[in-house]
PABA-898745 format. One record per residue: z, x, y of N, C-alpha, C, O in turn; residue in three letters. Coordinates in pm, whole numbers, plus 50000, padded with zeros to 5 digits. Each point is the difference from the previous one (the first is absolute). Example, Ala and Ser with C-alpha at 12.3 -4.5 7.8 and 13.67 -1.06 7.14 Angstrom:
! PABA-898745
507805131949431500004991150119500005009050120500665010449998ala/498624986150107500065008250119500734992350109500175005150111ser/
This chain:
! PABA-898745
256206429162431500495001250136499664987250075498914994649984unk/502194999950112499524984650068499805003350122500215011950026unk/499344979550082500205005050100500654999950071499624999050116unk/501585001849853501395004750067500045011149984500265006850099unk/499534999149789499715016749956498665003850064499585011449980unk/499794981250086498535008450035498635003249962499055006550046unk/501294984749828498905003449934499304988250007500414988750029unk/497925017149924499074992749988499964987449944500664999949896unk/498794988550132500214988549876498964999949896498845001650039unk/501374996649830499414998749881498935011549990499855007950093unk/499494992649802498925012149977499074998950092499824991450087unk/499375022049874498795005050095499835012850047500825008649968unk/498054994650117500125008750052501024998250138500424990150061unk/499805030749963500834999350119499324994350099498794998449988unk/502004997150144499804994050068500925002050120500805009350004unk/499034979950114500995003950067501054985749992499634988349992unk/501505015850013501174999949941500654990050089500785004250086unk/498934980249900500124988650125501645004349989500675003350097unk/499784996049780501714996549984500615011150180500624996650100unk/498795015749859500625007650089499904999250177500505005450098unk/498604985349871499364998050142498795010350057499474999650111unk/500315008449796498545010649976498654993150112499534988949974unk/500105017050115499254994750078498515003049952499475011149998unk/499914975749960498895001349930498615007150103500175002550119unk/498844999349827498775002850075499814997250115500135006450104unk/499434980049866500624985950166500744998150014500734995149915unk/499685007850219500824997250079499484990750104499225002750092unk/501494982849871500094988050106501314995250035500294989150051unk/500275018249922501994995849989499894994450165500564989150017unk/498855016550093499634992650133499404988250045500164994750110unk/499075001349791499164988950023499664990349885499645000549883unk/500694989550222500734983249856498664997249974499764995549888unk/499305006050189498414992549960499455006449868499464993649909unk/500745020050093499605007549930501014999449839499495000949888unk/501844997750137500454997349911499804986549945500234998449880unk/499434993050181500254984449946498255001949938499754992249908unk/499475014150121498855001249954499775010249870498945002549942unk/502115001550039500365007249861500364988649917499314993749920unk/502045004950119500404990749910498344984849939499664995549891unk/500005003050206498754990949958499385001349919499594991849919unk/500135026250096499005001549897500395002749843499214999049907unk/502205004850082500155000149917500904987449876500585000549892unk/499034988350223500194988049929498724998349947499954998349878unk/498915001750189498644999149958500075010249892499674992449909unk/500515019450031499805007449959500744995749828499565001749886unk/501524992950158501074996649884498704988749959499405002449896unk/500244986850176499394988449946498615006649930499514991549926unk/500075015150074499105008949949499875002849850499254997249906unk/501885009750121500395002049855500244992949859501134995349994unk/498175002949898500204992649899501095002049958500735010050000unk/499394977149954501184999049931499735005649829499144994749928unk/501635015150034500035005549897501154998649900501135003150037unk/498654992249832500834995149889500505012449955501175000749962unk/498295006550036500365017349922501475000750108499984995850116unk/501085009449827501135008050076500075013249935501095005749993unk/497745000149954500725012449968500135006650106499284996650094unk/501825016849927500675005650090498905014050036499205004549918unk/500924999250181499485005150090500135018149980500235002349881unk/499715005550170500195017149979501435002650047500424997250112unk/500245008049795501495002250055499985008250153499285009950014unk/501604984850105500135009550090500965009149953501034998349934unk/498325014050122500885009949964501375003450109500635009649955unk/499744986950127500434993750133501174995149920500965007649997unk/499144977949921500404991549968500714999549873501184997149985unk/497625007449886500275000949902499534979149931500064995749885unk/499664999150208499504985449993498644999749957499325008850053unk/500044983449862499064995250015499784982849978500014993949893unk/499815000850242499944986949985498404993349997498935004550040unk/501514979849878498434994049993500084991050113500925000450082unk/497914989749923499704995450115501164988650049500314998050117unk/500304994849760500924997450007501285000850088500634990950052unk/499575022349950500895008550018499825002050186500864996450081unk/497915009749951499545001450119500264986850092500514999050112unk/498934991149797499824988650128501634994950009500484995750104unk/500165005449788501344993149972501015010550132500904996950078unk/498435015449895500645008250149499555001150089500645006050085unk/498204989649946499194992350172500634990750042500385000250117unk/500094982649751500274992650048501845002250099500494996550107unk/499895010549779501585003050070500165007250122500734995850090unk/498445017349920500015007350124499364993250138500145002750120unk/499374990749833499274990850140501244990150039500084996550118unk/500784999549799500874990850029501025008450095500274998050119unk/500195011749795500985013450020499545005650186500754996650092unk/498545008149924499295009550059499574987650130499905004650114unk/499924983849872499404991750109501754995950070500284998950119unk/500504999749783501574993550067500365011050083500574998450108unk/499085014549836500765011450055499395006650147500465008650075unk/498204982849930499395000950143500214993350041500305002450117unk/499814980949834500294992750122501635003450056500254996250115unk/500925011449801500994998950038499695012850104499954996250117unk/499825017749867499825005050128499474993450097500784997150091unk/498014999049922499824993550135500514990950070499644996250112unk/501784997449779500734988450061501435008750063500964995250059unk/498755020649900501395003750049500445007949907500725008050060unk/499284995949776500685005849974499955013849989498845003949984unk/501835003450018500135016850025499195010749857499545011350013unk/500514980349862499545006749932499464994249876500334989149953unk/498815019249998498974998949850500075005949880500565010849982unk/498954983549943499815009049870500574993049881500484988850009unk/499465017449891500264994649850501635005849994500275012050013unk/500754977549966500645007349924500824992049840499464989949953unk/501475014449998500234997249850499364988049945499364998449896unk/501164988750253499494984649949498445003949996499374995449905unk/500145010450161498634997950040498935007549888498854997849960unk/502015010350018499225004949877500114991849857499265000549902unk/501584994150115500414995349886498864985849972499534996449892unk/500184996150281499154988150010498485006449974499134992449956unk/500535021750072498655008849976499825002549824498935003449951unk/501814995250001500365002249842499944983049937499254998049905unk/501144996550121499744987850009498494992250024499504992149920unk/499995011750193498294995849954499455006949969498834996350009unk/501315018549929499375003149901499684993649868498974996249946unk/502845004250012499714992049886499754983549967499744995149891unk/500414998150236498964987550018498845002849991499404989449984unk/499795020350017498795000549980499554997949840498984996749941unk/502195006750028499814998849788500254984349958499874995849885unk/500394998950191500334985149957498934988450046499544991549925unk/500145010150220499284991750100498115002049966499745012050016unk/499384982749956498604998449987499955007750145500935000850080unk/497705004949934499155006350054499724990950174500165003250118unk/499344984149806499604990450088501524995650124500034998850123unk/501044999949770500804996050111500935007650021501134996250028unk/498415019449960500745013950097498785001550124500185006050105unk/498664987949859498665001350110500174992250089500015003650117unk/500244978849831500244990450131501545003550063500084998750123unk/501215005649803500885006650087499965008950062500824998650090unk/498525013649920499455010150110498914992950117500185001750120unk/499024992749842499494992550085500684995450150499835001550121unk/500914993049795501064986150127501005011550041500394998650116unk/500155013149815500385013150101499495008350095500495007750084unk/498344988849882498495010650093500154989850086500345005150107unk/499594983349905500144985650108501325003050061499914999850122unk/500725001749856501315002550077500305013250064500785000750095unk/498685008549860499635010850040499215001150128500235009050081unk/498914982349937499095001350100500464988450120499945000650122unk/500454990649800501224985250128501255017650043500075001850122unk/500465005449821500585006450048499835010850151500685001850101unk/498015003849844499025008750070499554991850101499825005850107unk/499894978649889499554996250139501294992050103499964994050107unk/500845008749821501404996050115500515013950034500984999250074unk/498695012449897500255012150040499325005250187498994995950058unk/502075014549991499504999050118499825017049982500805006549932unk/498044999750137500115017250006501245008650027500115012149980unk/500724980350065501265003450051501065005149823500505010649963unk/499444977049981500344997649891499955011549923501015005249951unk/497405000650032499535015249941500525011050035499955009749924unk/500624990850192500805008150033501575003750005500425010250055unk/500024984749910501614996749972500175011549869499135004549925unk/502334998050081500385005849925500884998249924500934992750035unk/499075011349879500994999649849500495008349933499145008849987unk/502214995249935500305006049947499874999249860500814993349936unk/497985014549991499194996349831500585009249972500055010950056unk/500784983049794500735009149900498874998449903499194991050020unk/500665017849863499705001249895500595012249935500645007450075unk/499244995849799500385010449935500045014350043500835008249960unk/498354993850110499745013950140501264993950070500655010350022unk/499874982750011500734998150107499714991350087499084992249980unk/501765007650148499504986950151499475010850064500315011849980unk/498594982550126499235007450043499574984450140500024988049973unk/499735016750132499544990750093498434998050024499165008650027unk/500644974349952498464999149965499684989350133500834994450071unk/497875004949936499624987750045499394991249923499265003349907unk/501064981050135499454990849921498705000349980499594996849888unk/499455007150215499075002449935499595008149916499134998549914unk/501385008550105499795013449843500184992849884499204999449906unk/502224993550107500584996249878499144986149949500094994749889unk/499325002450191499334985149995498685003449900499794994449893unk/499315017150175498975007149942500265005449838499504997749890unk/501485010050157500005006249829500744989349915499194999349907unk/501494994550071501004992649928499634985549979500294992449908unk/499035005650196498964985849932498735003250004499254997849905unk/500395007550199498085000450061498885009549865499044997349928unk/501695012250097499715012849913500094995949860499025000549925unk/502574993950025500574999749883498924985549915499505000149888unk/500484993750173498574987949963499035008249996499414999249893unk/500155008550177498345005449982500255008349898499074999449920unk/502095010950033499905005049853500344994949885499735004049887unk/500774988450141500114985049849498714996649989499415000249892unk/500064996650214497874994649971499775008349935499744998149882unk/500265014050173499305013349949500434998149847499254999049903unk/501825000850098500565005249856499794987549893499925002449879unk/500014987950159499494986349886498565001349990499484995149900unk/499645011750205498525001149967500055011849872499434999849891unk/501425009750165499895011649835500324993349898499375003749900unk/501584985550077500354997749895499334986749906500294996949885unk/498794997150201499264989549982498395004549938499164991349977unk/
């Protein structure tokens, strides 16, 4: 299942479900300090992490029917940060709506399987310089911005979100369970 369909990305335990826009524990979808101080930490958090030669693959999600290796994970951090940062800056520049669809899944399927080709090291320094852009994003953002609305399709359907929601779960959130999930697999 991708997340155009809703589903979770790569193995693990359940979780909450960024694709859908699933509103995690924290809730900062209101406040950029707090979000841009997520995102920080979990650049620190990525740099943390050793770099590990092993790719064996991870516990199948049952969600999914996937089980990806680390490979796999960062190769779909690096794409969704690309994915997921254009699709915020285009709401806040104006456009009416979000979400994955055929192309987009198709570019989410795509750094997955860049993750099978690309070394460890330079799926790490390319997430990096996305977490950097991520946060140049977050500090040209105005509170106003967080509040705007959008029309997010996914496999459930369109449904009306705010950018900050969508900002939180779909990058903010969706980085902090890729950490999570490369520490299980490391």
């Amino acid at each position: 299942m991708s997340e155009i369909e809703g589903g979770a990305s790569g193995a693990g335990a359940a979780r909450p479900d960024a694709s859908r826009g699933d509103v995690p524990p924290q809730n900062d979808s209101h406040d950029l300090q707090a979000l841009r101080e997520r995102v920080a930490a979990t650049r620190a958090g990525l740099a943390c992490l050793p770099v590990e030669v092993d790719r064996g693959a991870g516990p199948v999600d049952p969600a999914t029917g996937e089980a990806w290796h680390r490979g796999n994970v960062l190769g779909h951090m690096s794409e969704m940060l690309d994915y997921w940062t254009a699709q915020i800056q285009g709401a806040i520049e104006g456009s009416a709506t979000m979400g994955r669809d055929e192309q987009g899944a198709a570019l989410r399927r795509q750094g997955i399987d860049h993750g099978n080709a690309a070394s460890e090291v330079e799926l790490r320094r390319a997430i990096d310089e996305k977490i950097g852009r991520v946060l140049v994003l977050l500090a040209a953002m105005s509170p106003d911005d967080l509040e705007r609305t959008v029309d997010f399709h996914n496999r459930e359907g369109n449904r009306q979100a705010r950018v900050g929601e969508l900002l939180q779960n779909l990058v903010v959130g969706h980085l902090e369970e890729h950490i999570g999930q490369l520490s299980g697999l490391g």
